[in-house]
Each structure stands twice: as C-alpha cells, then as structure tokens.
C-alpha atoms as a printed R data frame, in Angstrom:
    type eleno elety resid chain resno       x      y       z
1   ATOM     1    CA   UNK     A     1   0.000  0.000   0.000
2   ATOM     2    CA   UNK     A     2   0.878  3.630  -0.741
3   ATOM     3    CA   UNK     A     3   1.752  5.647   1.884
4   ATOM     4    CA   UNK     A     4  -0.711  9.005   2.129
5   ATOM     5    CA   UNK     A     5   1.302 11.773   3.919
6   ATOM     6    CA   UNK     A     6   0.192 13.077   7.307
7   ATOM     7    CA   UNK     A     7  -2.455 14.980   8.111
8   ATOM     8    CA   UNK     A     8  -1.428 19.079   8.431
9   ATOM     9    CA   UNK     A     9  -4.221 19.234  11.035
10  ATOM    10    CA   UNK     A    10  -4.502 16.343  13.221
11  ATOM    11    CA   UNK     A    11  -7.703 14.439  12.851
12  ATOM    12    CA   UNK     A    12  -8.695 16.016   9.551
13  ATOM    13    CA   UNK     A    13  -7.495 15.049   6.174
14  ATOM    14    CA   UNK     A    14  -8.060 16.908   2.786
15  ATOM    15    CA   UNK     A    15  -7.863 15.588  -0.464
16  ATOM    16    CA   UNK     A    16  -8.757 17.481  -3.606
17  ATOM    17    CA   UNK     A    17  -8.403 15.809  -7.326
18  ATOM    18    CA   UNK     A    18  -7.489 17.835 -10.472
19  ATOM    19    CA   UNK     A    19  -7.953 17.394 -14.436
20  ATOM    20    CA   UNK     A    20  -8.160 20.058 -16.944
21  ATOM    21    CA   UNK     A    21 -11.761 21.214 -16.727
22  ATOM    22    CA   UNK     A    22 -13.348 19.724 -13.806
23  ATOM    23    CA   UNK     A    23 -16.563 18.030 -15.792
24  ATOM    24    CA   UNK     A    24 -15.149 14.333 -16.290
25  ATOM    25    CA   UNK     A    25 -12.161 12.628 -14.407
26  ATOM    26    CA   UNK     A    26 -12.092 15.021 -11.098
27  ATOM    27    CA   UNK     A    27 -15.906 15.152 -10.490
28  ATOM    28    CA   UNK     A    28 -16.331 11.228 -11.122
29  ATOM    29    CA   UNK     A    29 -13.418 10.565  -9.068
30  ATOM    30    CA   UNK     A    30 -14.587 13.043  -6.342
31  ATOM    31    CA   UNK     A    31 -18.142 11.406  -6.466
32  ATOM    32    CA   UNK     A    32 -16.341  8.193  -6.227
33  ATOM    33    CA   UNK     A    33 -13.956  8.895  -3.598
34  ATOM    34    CA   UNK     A    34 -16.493 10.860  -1.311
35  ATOM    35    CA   UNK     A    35 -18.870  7.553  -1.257
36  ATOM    36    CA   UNK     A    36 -16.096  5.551  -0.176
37  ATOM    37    CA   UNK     A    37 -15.085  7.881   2.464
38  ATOM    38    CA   UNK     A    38 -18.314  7.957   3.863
39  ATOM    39    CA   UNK     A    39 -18.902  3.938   3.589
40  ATOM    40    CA   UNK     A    40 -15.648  3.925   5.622
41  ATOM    41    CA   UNK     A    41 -17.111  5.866   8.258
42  ATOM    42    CA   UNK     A    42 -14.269  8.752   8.225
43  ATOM    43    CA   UNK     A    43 -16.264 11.400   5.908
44  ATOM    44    CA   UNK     A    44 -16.725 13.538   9.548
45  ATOM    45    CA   UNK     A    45 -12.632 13.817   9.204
46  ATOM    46    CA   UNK     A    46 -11.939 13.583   5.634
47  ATOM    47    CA   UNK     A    47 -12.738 16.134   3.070
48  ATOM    48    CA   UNK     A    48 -13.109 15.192  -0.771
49  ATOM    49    CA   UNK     A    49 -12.828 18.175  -3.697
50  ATOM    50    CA   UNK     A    50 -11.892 18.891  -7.190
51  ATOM    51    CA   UNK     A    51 -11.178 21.224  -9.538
52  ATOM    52    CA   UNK     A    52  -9.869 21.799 -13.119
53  ATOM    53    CA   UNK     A    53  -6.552 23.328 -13.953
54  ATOM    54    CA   UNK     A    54  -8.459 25.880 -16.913
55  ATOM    55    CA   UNK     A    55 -11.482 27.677 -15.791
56  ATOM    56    CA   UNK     A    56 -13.317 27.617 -19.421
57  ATOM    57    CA   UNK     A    57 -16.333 25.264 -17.422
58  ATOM    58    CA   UNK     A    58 -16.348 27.075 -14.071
59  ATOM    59    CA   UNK     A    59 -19.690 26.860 -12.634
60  ATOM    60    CA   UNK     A    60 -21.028 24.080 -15.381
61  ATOM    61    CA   UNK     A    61 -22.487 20.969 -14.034
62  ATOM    62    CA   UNK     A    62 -20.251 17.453 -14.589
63  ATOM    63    CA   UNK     A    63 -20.411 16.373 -18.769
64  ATOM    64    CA   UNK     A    64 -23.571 14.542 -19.152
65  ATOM    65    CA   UNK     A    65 -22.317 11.097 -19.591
66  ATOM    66    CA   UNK     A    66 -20.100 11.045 -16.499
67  ATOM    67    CA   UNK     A    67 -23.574 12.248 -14.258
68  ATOM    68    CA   UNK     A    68 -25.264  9.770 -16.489
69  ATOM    69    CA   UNK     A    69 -22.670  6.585 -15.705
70  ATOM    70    CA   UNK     A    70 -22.208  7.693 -11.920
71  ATOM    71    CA   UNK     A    71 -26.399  8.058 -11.517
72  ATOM    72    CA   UNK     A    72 -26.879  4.341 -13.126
73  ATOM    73    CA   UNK     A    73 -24.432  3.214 -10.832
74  ATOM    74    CA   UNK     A    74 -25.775  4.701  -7.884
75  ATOM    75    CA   UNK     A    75 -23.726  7.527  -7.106
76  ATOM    76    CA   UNK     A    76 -24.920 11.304  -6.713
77  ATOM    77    CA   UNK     A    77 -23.500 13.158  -9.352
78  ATOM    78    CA   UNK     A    78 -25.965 16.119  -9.144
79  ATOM    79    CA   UNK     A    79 -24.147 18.499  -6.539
80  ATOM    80    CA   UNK     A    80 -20.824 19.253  -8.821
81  ATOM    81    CA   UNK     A    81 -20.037 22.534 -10.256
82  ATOM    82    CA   UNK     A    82 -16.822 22.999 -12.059
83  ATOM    83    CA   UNK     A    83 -14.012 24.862 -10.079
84  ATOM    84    CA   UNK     A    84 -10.308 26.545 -11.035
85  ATOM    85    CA   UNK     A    85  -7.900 25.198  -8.744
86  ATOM    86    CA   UNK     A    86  -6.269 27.726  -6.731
87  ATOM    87    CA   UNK     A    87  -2.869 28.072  -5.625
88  ATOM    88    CA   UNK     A    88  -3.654 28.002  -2.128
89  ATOM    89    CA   UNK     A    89  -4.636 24.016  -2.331
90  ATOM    90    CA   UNK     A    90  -1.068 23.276  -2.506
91  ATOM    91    CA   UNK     A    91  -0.664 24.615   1.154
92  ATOM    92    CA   UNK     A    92  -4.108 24.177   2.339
93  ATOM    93    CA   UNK     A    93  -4.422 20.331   1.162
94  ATOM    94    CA   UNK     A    94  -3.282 17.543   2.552
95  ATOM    95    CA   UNK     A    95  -3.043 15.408  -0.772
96  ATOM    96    CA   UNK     A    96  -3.243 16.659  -4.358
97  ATOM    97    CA   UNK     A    97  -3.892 13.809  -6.751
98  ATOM    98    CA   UNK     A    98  -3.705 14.910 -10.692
99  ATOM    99    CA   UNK     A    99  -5.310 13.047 -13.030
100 ATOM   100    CA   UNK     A   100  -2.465 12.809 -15.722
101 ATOM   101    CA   UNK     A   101   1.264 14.058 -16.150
102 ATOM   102    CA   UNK     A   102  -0.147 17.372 -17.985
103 ATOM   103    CA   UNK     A   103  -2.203 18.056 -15.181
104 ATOM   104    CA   UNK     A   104   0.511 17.687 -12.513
105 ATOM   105    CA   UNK     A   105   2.672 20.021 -14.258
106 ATOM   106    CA   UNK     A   106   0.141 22.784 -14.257
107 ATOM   107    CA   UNK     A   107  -0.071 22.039 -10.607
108 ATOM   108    CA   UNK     A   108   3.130 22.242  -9.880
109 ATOM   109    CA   UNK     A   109   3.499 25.335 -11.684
110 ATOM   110    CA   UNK     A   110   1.350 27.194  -9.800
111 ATOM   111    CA   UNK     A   111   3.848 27.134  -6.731
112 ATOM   112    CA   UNK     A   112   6.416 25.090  -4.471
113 ATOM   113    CA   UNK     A   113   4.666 21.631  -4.291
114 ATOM   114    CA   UNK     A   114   5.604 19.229  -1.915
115 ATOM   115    CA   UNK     A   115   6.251 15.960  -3.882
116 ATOM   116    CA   UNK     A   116   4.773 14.057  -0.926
117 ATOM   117    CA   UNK     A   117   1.395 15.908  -1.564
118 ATOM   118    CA   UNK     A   118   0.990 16.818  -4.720
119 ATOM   119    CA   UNK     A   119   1.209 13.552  -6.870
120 ATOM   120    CA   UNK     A   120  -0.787 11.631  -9.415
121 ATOM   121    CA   UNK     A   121  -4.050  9.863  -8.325
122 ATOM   122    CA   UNK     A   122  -2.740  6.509  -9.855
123 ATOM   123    CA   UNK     A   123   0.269  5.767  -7.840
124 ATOM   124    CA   UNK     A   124  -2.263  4.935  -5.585
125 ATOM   125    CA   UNK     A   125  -3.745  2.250  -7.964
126 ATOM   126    CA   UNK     A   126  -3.023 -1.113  -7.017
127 ATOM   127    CA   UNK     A   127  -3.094 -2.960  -9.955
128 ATOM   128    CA   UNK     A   128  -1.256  0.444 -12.441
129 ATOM   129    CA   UNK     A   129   0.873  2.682 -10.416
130 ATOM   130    CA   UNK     A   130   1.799  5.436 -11.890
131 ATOM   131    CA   UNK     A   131  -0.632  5.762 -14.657
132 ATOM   132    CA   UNK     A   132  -2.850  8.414 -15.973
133 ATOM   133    CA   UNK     A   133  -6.661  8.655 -15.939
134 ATOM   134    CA   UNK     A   134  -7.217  8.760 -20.019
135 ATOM   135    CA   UNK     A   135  -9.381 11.819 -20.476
136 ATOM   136    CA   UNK     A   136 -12.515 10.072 -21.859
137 ATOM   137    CA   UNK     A   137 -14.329 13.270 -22.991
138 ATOM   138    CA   UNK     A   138 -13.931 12.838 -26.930
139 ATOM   139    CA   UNK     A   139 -14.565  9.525 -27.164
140 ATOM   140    CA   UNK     A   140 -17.044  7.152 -26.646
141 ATOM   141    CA   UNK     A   141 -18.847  5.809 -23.224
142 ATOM   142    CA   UNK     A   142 -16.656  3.354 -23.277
143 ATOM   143    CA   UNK     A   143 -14.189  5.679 -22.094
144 ATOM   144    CA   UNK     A   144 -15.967  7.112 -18.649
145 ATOM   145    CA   UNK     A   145 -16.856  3.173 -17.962
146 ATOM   146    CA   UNK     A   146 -12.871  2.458 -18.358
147 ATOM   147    CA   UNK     A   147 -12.433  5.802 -16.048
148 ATOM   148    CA   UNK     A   148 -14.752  4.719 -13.406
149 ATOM   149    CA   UNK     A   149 -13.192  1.093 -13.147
150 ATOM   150    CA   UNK     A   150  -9.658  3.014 -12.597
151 ATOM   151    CA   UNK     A   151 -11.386  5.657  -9.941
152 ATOM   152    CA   UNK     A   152 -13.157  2.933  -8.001
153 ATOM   153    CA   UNK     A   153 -10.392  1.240  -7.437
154 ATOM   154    CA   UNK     A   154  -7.793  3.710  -7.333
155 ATOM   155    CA   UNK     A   155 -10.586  5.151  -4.783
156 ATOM   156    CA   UNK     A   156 -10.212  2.268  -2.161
157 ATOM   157    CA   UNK     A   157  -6.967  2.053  -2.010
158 ATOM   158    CA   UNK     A   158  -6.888  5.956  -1.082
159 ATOM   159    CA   UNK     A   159  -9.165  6.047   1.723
160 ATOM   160    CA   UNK     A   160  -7.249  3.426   2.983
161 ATOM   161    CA   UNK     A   161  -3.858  4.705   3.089
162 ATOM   162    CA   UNK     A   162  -5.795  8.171   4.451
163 ATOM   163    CA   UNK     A   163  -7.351  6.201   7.648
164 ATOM   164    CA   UNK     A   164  -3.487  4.714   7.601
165 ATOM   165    CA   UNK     A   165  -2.456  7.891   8.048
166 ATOM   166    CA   UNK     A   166  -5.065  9.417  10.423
167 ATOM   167    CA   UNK     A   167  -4.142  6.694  12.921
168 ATOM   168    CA   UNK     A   168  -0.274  7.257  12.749
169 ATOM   169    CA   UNK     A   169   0.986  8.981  15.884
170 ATOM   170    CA   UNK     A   170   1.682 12.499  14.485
171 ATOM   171    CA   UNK     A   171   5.923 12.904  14.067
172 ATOM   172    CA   UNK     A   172   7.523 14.460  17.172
C-alpha cells in the first residue's frame, strides 16, 4: 500500500483531485472517492474536492455522460459545479492527486509543491501505479466506464492509506 502523507491538522485530512476542466475525471473521481469515504465511516474527518486546472467550465455541471454513468451506478452526481484550482490548495491540502502528467505540471506550476502531496491519483492504484486517468471526454462511453473502473479502485486504495495515516501517531 501507498503511503498518504500526514495529516497538516490532526484528525482532519483533505484531499482534492485535479484534471483540466473539472466536468469528467475530477468530479467522477470526487463522487467516487467521497462515497467511499463515507462507507468507511471517516467522511466527519476527511474532506473530498476537485477542480480543473483551466477555468473555461467554471460553474457548469459534470459532462452529461459522467452524471449519467455515476447516476446508473448509484452515485450522486448532481451536486458538482466545475471549479479553477487555486494556488492556495497546494498549502491548504493535505493530498493533491492529478489526473495525468499534464495536469501535474500545471499544478506544480502554480507554486512550491511538496512531492509528498501533490502527486498523481494513480500511484495509488493497485493494480497500475503510476498511470494516468485517459481523459474520456472525446470519445465514446466506453471511455468514462474504463475511467470509473480506474477511480473505483484507485478510490479504495486511497481512503485506505488516508485512515493509515489518520491513525499514525503524528511525528515528534
């Protein structure tokens, strides 16, 4: 398992998830990961968000075939509106998981990132470390299925490095 860095404040964890424009892999992964926080119990401690690293879909609801794939398989996509991520996450979070290489860059860029914090949501994946969530929005539904599979999983292998990392005795 992965190692998810300490908490900055103890008891309380952050985690906010980046792509480019916040309507297909950060919302469904957010969706994802914020259901199985809260089937772990932990969602009064740990905080899921997202945001996009352009701000061209600020305030538009999640693409329609991501809502449509998370709805039929019983998530609640119907709350997300598309954010810019700020600079500030990269002090304020406690983990910053980028959906692909391009989008860790642009995070990276917008100030000093710890490497420990900022990082790609994949190395978490159990079965693909390291990998990038394809960006499914020009092709087919095929695509946002092949997305969810990776964020599921990817997903519960997060929250339980987090709850890993909750329990550690904070360093002296």
């Amino acid at each position: 398992m992965v190692a998810a860095p300490p908490p900055r404040t103890p008891g309380q964890y952050r985690i906010a998830l980046v792509c480019l424009g916040n309507i297909c892999r950060s919302p469904m992964a957010d969706v994802v990961l914020a259901a199985r926080v809260a089937d772990a119990g932990v969602d009064d401690r740990v905080t899921v968000v997202s945001a996009g690293t352009g701000d061209w879909h600020a305030g538009d609801p999640m693409d329609r075939r991501a809502a449509a794939l998370l709805t039929s398989e019983g998530y609640d996509a119907s709350r997300h509106r598309a954010q810019q991520v700020p600079a500030s996450w990269l002090d304020e979070q406690d983990l910053v998981l980028a959906m692909d290489h391009d989008n860790l860059r642009d995070l990276r860029d917008l100030g000093e990132a710890d490497p420990a914090r900022v990082r790609l949501f994949r190395d978490f994946d159990p079965d693909h470390p390291g990998g990038e969530v394809p960006d499914p929005y020009y092709g087919g539904d095929d695509g946002f299925r092949t997305v969810l599979t990776m964020v599921e999983r990817t997903s519960d292998a997060i929250v339980a490095a987090v709850v890993d990392a909750l329990d550690r005795p904070a360093p002296a």
